[in-house]
C-alpha positions in Angstrom: -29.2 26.9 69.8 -30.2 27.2 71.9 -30.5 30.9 74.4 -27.4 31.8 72.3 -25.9 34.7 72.6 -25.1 38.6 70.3 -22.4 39.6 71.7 -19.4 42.3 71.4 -15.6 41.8 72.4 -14.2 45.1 72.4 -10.8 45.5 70.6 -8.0 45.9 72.7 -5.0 48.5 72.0 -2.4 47.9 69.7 -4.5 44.8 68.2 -4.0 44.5 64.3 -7.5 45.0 62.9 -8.5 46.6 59.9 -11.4 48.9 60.3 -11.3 51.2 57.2 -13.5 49.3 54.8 -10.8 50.9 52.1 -7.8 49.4 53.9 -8.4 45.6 53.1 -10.3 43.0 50.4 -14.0 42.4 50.7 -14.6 39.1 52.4 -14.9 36.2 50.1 -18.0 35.1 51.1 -21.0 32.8 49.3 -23.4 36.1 47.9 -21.2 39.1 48.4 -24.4 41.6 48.4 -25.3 44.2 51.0 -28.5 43.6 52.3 -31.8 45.8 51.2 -31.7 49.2 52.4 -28.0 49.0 53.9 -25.7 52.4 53.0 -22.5 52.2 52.0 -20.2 52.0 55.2 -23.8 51.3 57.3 -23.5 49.1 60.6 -26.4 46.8 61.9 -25.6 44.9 65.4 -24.4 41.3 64.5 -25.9 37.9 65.4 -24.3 35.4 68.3 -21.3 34.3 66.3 -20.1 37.8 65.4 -17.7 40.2 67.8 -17.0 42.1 64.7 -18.6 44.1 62.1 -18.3 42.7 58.4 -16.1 45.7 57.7 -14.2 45.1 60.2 -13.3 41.5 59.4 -9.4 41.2 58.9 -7.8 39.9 55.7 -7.5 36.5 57.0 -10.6 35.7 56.4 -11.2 36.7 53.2 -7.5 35.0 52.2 -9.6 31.4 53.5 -9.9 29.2 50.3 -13.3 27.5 52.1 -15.2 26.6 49.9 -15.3 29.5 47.4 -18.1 30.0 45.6 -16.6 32.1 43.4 -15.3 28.9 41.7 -18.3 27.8 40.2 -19.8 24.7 39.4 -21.8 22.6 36.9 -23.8 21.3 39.8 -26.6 22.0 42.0 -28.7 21.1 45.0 -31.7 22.6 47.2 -31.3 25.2 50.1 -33.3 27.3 51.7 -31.7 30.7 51.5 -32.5 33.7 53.3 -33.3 36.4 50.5 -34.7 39.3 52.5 -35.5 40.1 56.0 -38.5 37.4 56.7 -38.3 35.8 53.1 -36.7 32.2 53.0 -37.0 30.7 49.7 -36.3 26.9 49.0 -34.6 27.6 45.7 -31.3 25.9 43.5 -28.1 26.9 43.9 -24.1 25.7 43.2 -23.3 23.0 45.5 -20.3 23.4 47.3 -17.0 21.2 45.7 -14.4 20.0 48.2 -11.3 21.0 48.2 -7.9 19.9 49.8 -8.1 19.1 53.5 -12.1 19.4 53.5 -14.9 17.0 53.0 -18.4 17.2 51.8 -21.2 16.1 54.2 -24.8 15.3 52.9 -27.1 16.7 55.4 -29.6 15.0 57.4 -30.8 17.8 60.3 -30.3 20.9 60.5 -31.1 22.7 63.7 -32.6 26.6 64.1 -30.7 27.6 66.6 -31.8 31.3 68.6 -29.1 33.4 67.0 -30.9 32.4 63.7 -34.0 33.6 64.8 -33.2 37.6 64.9 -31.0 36.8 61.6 -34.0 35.8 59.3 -36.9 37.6 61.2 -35.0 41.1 62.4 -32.6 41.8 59.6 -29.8 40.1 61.6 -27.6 38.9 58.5 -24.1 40.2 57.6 -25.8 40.0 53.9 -28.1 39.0 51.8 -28.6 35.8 50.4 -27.0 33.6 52.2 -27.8 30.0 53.6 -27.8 30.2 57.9 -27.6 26.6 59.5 -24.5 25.5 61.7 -25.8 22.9 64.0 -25.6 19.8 62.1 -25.7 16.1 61.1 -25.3 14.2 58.0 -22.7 11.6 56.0 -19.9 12.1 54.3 -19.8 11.6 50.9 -17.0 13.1 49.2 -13.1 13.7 50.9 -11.0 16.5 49.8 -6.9 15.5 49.1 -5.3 14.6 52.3 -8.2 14.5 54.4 -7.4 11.5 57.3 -9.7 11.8 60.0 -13.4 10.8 58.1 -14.0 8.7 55.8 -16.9 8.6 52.9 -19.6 6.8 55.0 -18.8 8.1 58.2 -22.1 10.1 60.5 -20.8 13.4 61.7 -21.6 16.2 63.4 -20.3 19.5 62.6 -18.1 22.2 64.3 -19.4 25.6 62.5 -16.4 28.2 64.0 -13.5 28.6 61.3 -10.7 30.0 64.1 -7.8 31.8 62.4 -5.5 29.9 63.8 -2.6 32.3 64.4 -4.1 35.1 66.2 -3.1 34.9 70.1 -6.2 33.9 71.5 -6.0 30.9 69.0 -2.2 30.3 70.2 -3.1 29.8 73.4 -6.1 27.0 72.2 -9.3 30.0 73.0 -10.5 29.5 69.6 -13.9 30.7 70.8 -12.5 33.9 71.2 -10.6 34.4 68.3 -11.4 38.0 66.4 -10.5 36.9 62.8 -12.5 34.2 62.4 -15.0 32.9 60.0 -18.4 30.6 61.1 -20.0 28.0 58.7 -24.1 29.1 59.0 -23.4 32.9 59.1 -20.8 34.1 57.5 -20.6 31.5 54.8 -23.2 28.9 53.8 -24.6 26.8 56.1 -26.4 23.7 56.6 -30.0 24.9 55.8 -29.2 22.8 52.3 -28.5 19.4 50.6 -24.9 19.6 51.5 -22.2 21.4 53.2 -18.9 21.3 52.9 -16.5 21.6 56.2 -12.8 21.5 56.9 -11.3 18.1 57.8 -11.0 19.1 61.7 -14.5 20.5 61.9 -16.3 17.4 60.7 -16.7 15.4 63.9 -17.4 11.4 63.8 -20.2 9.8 65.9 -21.3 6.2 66.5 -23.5 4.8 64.3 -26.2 3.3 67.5 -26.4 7.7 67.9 -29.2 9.4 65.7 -28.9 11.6 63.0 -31.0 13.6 65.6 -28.6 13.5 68.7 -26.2 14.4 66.1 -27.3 18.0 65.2 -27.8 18.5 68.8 -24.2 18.3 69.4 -23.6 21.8 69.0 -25.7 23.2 72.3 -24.3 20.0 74.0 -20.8 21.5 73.3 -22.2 25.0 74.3 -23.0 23.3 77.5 -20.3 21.8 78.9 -17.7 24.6 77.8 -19.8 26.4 80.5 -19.0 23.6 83.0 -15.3 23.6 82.0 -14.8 27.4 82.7 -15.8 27.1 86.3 -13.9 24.6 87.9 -16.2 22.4 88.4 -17.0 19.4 91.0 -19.0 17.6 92.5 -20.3 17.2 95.9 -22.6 20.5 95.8 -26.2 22.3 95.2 -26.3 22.8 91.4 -28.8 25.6 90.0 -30.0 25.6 85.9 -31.9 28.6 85.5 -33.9 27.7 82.2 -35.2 24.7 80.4 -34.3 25.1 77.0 -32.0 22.8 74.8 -28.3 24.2 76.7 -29.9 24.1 79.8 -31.3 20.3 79.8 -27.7 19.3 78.8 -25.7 21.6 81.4 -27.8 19.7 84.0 -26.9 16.5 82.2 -23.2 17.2 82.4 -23.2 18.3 85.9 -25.0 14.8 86.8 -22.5 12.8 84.9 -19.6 14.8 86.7 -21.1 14.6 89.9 -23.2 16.7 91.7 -24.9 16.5 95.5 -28.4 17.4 93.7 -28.9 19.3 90.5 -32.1 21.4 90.5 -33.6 23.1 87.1 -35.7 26.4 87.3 -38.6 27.4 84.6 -41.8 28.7 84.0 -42.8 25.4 81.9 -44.4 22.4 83.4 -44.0 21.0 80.0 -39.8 21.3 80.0 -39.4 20.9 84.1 -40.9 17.4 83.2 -38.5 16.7 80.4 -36.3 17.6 82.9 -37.0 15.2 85.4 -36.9 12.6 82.6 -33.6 13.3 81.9 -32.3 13.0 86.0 -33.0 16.1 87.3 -33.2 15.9 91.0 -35.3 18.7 91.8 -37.3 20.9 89.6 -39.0 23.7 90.6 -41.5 26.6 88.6 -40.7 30.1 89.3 -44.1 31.3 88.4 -45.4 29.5 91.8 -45.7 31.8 95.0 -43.1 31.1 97.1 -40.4 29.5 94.8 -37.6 30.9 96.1 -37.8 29.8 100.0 -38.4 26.3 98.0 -35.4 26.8 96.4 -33.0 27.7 99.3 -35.2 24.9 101.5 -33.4 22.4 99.1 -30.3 23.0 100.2 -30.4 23.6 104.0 -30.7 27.6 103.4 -26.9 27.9 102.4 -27.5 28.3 98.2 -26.2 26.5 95.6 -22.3 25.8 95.0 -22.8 26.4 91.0 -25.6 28.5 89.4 -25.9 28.1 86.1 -27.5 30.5 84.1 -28.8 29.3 80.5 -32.0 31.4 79.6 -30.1 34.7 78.9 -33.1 36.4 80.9 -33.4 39.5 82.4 -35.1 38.0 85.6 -33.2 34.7 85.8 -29.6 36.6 85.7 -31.3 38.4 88.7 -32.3 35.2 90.4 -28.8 33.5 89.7 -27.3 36.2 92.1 -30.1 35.1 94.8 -29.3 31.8 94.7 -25.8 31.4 94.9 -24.4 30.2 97.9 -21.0 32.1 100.0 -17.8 31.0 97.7 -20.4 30.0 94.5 -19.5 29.7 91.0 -22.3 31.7 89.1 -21.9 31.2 85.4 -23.4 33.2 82.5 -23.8 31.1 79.4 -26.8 32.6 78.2 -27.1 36.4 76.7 -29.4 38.8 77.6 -31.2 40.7 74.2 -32.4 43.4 76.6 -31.1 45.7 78.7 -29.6 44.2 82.2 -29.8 46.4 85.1 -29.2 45.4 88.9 -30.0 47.6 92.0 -27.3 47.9 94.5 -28.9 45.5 96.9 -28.9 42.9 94.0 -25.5 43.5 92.9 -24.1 43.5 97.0 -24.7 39.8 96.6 -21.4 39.3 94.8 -19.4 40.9 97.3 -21.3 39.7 100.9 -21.3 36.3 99.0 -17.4 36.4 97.4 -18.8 34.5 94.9 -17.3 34.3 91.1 -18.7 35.5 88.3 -18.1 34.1 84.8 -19.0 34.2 81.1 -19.1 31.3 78.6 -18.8 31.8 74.8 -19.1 29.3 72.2 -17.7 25.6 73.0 -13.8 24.6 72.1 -10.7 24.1 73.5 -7.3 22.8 72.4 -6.9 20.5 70.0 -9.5 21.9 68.2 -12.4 21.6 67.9 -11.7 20.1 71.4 -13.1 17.8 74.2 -16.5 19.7 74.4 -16.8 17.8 71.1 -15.3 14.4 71.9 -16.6 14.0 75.2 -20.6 14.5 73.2 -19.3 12.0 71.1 -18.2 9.7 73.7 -21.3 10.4 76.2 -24.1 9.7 73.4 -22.8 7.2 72.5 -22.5 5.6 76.2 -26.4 6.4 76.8 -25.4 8.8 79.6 -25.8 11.9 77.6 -29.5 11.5 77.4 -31.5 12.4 74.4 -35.0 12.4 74.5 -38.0 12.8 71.9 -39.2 16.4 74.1 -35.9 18.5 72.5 -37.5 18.4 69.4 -40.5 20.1 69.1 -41.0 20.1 65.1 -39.0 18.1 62.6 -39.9 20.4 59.3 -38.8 19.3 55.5 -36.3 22.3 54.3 -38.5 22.9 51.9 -40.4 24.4 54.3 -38.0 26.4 56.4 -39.6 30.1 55.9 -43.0 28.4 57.2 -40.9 27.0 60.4 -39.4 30.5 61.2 -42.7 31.9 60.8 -43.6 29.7 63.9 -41.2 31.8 66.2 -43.5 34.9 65.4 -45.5 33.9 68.5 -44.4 34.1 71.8 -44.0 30.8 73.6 -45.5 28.8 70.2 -41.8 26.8 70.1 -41.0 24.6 72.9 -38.3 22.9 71.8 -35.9 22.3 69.0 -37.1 22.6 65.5 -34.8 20.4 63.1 -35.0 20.9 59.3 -34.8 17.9 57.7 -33.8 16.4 54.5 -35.0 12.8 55.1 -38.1 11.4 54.0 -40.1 11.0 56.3 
């Protein structure tokens, strides 16, 4: 997680997609149960990963043979599965078997991400149960037929999108915005357990000298640097991260290793503008103080920054980004707002008297897939020059206690930080 994102693509004319609940086979999914109080044909608004409704999801999906649960077996291990809305029990259930062409990770960490936070506390779920968790790390331990690219021992990270692979966005290598696809944490189990069970390709390796720790972070470190990569970045200019949360500290990390003139970060947190000076920030500064903004454009000579990156999916930062671009900027959008976003006409003039470009950012892979989002956080952690530092974590909770650590997010501002779920002993 990250400031991840509920989003809708809408669905363009003439595209194949089933919407009469009637028309195609229920999705084969781990507890195929509506949740409490849902009537029949009943919409709710989907978490992050979902452009879809569950009704609407196409055939392809439910024609997936990963992992089926409907194929039971003999043993079992520990999850924590989401039961109602705000209930989280740490109960048995079927451990997931491998199959041809996946492999069977025991996991170490398991990361709450923001798009799991509505899920478990608003009723955000497609249904009920089901086991959320898709940013990652563990060892393999058991390899499905024909599986080449890990190994039993190997320490991987895992990529949680399940891309149809035949749809046109995925043709042209935009998995992220594939409209048939399936996602390992939300609309099958997760990694909120003993073990998960992945396909082949979404198992990623990392070097042993990187921690079990770096290695569920390598999700929002993917989130971040897909960002970069749509706006055609380099270096040489004024670089703005608007929020201090877990995608921004690594989108300021990744426009530092690409080059940068000077790479500021903007929150309200003293607490997280010093993490981000520990991990190479050039500038921070704390919008709360009177005055930031003349600070801000001080910084760079008055002209605004070359690339504004916008991570907090905040109503005022989205404002500010528009403020602080400079003429010809790239202003990117990799955060989602969960509140109405309204701009007045002075505001939205910026854009034009500026000429600047506007972009979105969704999800984090590119062709091959998962992509080189993925390798390159394999690579960079493993260099030292992808930083990781003790102040992303903010809790390391047991799973056992996962509805206590979601209670935590009740209050506002409580969680600074990642909180990992963990099955080591610690």
């Amino acid at each position: 997680m990250s400031p991840h994102r509920t989003h809708y693509l809408p669905k363009h004319p003439g595209e194949n997609t089933l919407t009469q609940k009637q028309e195609q086979p229920k999705p084969r999914l781990m507890f195929p149960k509506k949740a409490q109080g849902e009537s029949e044909g009943a919409t709710r608004s989907p978490p992050r990963d979902s452009h879809i409704s569950q009704n609407e999801i196409p055939p392809l999906i439910s024609e997936r043979k990963f992992p089926s649960f409907h194929e039971r077996s003999t043993k079992l291990m520990k999850a924590a599965v989401v039961t109602a809305n705000e209930e989280v029990q740490y109960q048995e259930i079927e451990e997931p078997q491998v199959s041809k062409g996946t492999v069977k990770i025991k996991v170490r960490y398991s990361g709450i991400c923001g798009s799991d936070i509505p899920r478990v506390l608003n009723n955000g779920v497609h249904f009920y149960p089901i086991v959320l968790g898709h940013e990652f790390s563990g060892d393999v331990v058991e390899v499905g037929e024909g599986v080449t690219k890990v190994k039993v021992g190997d320490r991987v990270s895992g990529a949680p999108l399940l891309p149809c692979m035949k749809c046109d966005d995925c043709q042209q290598g935009n998995f992220s915005l594939c409209k048939h696809y399936s996602f390992i944490g939300s609309r099958q189990q997760g990694s909120n357990a003993d073990y998960v069970v992945v396909p082949e390709q979404n198992a990623v390796p990392f070097d042993k000298s990187v921690s079990y720790e770096q290695g569920a972070m390598f999700e929002p470190a993917t989130v971040a640097i897909h960002g970069v990569f749509q706006n055609d970045y380099h270096g040489g200019e004024y670089v703005a991260i608007l929020g201090g949360g877990t995608v921004g500290m690594f989108t300021m990390q990744w426009t530092k290793i690409f080059g940068s003139r000077k790479v500021v970060v903007f929150d309200i947190s003293d607490e997280r503008l010093d993490l981000a000076k520990r991990l190479g920030a050039d500038e921070v500064i704390n919008t709360k103080e009177e005055g930031y903004m003349e600070k801000a454009m001080a910084i760079t000579g008055g002209k605004g920054y070359g690339f504004v990156f916008e991570t907090a999916g905040q109503v005022p930062t989205m404002h500010m980004a528009f403020e602080l671009a400079a003429n010809k900027a790239h202003v990117c959008f990799i955060g989602t707002p969960h509140e109405n976003l309204t701009f007045t006409p002075k505001q939205w003039e910026n854009m034009n008297r500026k000429e600047f470009k506007l972009t979105g950012s969704w999800m984090s892979y590119s062709a091959p897939y998962p992509g080189r989002e993925w390798d390159l956080t394999a690579h960079y952690f493993a260099t030292g020059q992808l930083k990781f530092d003790p102040g992303f974590i903010y809790k390391k909770i047991p799973m056992s206690q996962t509805q206590e650590a979601f209670q935590l997010f009740k209050t506002p501002g409580l969680v600074q930080g990642k909180i990992l779920l963990s099955n080591e002993e610690e």
